[in-house]
C-alpha positions in Angstrom: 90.4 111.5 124.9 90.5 112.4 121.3 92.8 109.6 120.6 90.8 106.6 122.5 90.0 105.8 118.7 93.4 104.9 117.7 92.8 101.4 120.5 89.0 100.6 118.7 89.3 96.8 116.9 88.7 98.1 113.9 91.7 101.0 113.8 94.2 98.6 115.2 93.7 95.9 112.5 93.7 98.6 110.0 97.3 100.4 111.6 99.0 96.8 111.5 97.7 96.3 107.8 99.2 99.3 107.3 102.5 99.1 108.8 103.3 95.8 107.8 102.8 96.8 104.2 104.9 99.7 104.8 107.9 97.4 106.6 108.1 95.3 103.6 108.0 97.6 100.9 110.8 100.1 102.7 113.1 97.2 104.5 112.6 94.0 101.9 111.5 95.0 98.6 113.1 98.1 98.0 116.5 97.0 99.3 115.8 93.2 96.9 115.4 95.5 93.7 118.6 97.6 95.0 120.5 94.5 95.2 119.5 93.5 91.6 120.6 96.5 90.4 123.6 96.7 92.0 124.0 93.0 90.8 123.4 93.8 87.0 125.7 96.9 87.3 128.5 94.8 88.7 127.6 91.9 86.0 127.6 94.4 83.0 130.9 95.6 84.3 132.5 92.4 84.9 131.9 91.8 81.3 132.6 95.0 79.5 136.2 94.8 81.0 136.5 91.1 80.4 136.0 91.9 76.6 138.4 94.9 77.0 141.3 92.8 78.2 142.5 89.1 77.0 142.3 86.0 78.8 144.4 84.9 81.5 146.1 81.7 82.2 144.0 80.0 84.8 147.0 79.6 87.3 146.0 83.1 87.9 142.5 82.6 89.2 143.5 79.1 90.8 142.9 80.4 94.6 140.5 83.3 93.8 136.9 83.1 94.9 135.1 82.2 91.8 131.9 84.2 92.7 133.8 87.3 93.2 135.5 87.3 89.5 132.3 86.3 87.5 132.5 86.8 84.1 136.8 86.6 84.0 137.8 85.2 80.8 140.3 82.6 81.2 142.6 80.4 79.7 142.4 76.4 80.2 144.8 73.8 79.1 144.2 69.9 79.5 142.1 67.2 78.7 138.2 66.5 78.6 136.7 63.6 80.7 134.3 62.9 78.7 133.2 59.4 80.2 132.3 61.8 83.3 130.2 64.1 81.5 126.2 65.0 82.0 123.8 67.3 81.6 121.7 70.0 83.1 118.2 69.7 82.2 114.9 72.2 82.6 117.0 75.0 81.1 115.7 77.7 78.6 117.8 79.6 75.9 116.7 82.2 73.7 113.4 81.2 75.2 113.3 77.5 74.1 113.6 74.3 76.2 117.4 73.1 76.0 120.1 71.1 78.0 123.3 72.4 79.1 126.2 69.7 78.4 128.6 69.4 81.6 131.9 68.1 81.2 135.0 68.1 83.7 138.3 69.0 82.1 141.8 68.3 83.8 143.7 71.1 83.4 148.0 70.7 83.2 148.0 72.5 86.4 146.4 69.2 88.5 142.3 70.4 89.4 139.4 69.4 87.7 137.2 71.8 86.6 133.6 71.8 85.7 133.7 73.1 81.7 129.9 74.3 80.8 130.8 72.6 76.3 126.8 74.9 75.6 123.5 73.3 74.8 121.4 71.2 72.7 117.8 70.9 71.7 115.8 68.0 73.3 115.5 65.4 70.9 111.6 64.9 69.8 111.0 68.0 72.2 112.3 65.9 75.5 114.9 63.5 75.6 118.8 64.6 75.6 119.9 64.3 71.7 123.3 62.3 70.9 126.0 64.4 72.0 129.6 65.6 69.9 132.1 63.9 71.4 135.0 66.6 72.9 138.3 66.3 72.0 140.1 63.0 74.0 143.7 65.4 73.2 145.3 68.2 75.2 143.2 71.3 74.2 143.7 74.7 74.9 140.2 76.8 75.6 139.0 80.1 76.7 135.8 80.1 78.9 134.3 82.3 81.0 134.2 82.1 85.0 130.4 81.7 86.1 129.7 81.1 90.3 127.8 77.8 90.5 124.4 77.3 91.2 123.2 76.8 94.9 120.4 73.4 94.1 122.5 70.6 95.5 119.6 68.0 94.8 121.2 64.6 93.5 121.6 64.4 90.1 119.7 60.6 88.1 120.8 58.7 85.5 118.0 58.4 82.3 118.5 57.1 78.9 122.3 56.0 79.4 122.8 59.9 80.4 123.5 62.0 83.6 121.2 64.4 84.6 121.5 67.4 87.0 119.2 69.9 87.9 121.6 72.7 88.2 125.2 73.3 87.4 127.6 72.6 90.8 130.6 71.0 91.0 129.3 69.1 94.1 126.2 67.0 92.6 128.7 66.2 89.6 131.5 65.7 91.5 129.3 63.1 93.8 127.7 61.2 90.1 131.3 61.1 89.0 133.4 60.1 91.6 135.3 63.6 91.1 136.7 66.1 93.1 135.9 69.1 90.8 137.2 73.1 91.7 134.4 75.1 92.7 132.7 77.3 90.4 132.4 76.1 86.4 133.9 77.6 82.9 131.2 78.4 80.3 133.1 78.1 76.6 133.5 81.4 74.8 132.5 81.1 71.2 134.6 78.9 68.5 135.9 76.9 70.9 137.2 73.0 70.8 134.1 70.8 71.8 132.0 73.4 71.8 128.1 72.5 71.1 126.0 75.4 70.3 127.4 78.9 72.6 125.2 80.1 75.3 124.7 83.4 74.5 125.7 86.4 77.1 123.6 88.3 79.2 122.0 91.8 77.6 124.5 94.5 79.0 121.6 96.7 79.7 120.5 98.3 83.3 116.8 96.8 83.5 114.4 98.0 85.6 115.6 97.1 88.9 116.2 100.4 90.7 113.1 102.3 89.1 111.3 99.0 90.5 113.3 99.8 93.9 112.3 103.4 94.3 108.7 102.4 93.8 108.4 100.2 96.4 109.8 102.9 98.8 107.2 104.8 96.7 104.8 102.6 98.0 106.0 102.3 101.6 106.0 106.1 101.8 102.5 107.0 100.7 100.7 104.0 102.9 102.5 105.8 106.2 101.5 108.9 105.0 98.1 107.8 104.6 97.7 106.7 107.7 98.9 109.7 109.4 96.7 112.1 107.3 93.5 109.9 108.4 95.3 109.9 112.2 95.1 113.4 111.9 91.5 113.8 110.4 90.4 111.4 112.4 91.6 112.9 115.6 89.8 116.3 115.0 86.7 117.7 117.0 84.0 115.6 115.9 86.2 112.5 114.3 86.1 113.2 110.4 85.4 109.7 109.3 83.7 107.9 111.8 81.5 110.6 113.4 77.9 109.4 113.7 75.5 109.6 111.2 71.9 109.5 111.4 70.4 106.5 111.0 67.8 106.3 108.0 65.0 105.1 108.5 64.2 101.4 108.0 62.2 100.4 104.9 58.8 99.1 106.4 57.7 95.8 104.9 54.3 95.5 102.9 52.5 93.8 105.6 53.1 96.1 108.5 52.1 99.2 105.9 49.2 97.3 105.5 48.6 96.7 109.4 49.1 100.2 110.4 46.2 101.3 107.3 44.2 98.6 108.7 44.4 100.1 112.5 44.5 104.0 110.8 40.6 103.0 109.3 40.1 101.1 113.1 41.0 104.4 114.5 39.0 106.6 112.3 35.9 104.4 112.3 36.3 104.6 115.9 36.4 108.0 116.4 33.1 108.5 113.5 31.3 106.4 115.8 32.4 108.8 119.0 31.0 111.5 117.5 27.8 110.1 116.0 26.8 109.2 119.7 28.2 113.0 121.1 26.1 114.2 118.4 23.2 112.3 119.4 23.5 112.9 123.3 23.4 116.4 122.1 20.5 116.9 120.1 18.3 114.8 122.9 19.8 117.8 125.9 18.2 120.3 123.0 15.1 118.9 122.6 14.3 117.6 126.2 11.9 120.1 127.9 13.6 122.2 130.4 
């Protein structure tokens, strides 16, 4: 059969490699970068209409799911815990090492909330630098609503200061002895204890979806590839791996020696043959009849 190739060790290994490639670029990669994209679309919309409208009073996002209103401005009103405060470290701004200084606030309305005050510069280029001291009277301060970060390793204490290694309410709540809302309010610019303001994320698309349609890209062309050679392959005479003639195999120096050597044997041999025919001739001529 014309297709007993497609079971040969060799073509099997090769149709796995190929599929598996294909598989992830079409079912994981592709649908990744979609998800990025659809990500960064929904993130540069939550922002362009939370700079379109004012902040509301945040009574009105008390029972909504944080991660589904990222990005809300909102109003809060209360008092900073300062004593409860730490820090998140291994963070980069504006491409430079920084911390990010976590405070809870008690709002008027009874929940603590996580309140994200910006970030310092590590003092000599790795401890946390003294810290401004927030306001200890009721303040009023707009922030905006981020979705917490998933890490729930234990935060450490180091140098008199609380460390974290990402912002959630959980790991600070547990260093604190706090029950803290989930989700945390990053302060909007000019704001009461601010430090120095993170800055906002680039409202541009990025390449996620050109990324996306590459890997399908990708996906498409290895399965295509595989067919065509199928195809080529299952034709009269098998296209790529039809025999080919052996060439012949390069003689070493001592065995082209050893056939000269037995070529001169040869010839010497057959000199000598005919020297004696020769001979046994001429004595028939000359012996009387």
């Amino acid at each position: 059969m014309r297709l007993r190739f497609l079971l040969r060790p060799g073509w099997l290994a090769l149709t796995v490699a190929v599929w598996v490639f294909a598989g992830v670029c079409i079912w994981m990669l592709a649908p990744w970068q979609f998800g990025r994209d659809d990500q960064r679309v929904g993130q540069n919309t939550a922002l362009s209409e939370a700079m379109a409208t004012d902040p509301v009073p945040f009574a009105e996002v008390l029972d909504e799911p944080n991660a589904e209103h990222e990005w809300r401005r909102v109003v809060l009103t209360g008092q900073f815990l300062a004593d409860s405060e730490a820090v998140a470290r291994l963070r980069t701004v504006q491409g430079e090492a920084a911390y990010e200084v976590l405070t809870p606030f008690r709002t008027t309305d009874g929940p603590v909330v996580l309140v994200d005050r910006g970030y310092v510069r590590p003092a000599d280029g790795m401890g946390v630098p003294d810290l401004t001291t927030p306001p200890s009277e009721r303040v009023s301060v707009t922030a905006w609503t981020r979705a917490e970060e998933p890490d729930l390793r234990d935060g450490f204490l180091e140098d008199g200061e609380r460390q974290v290694y990402s912002i959630n309410t959980a790991t600070v709540g547990r260093m604190v002895g706090l029950d803290i809302r989930p989700g945390y309010f990053q302060l909007d610019v000019d704001q009461p204890g601010l430090e120095s303001a993170l800055p906002l994320p680039r409202m541009e698309a990025g390449p996620f979806y050109s990324y996306a349609l590459q890997w399908l890209a990708f996906g498409v062309m290895a399965i295509g590839g595989w067919l065509y050679f199928t195809w080529r392959e299952a034709k009269p005479g098998g296209a790529l791996t039809r025999e080919r003639e052996k060439k012949p195999r390069r003689k070493s120096v001592a065995e082209l020696l050893a056939e000269d050597e037995a070529a001169e044997d040869r010839a010497a041999e057959d000199g000598e043959r005919r020297e004696v025919a020769e001979r046994v001739s001429e004595r028939r001529e000359n012996s009387p009849a």
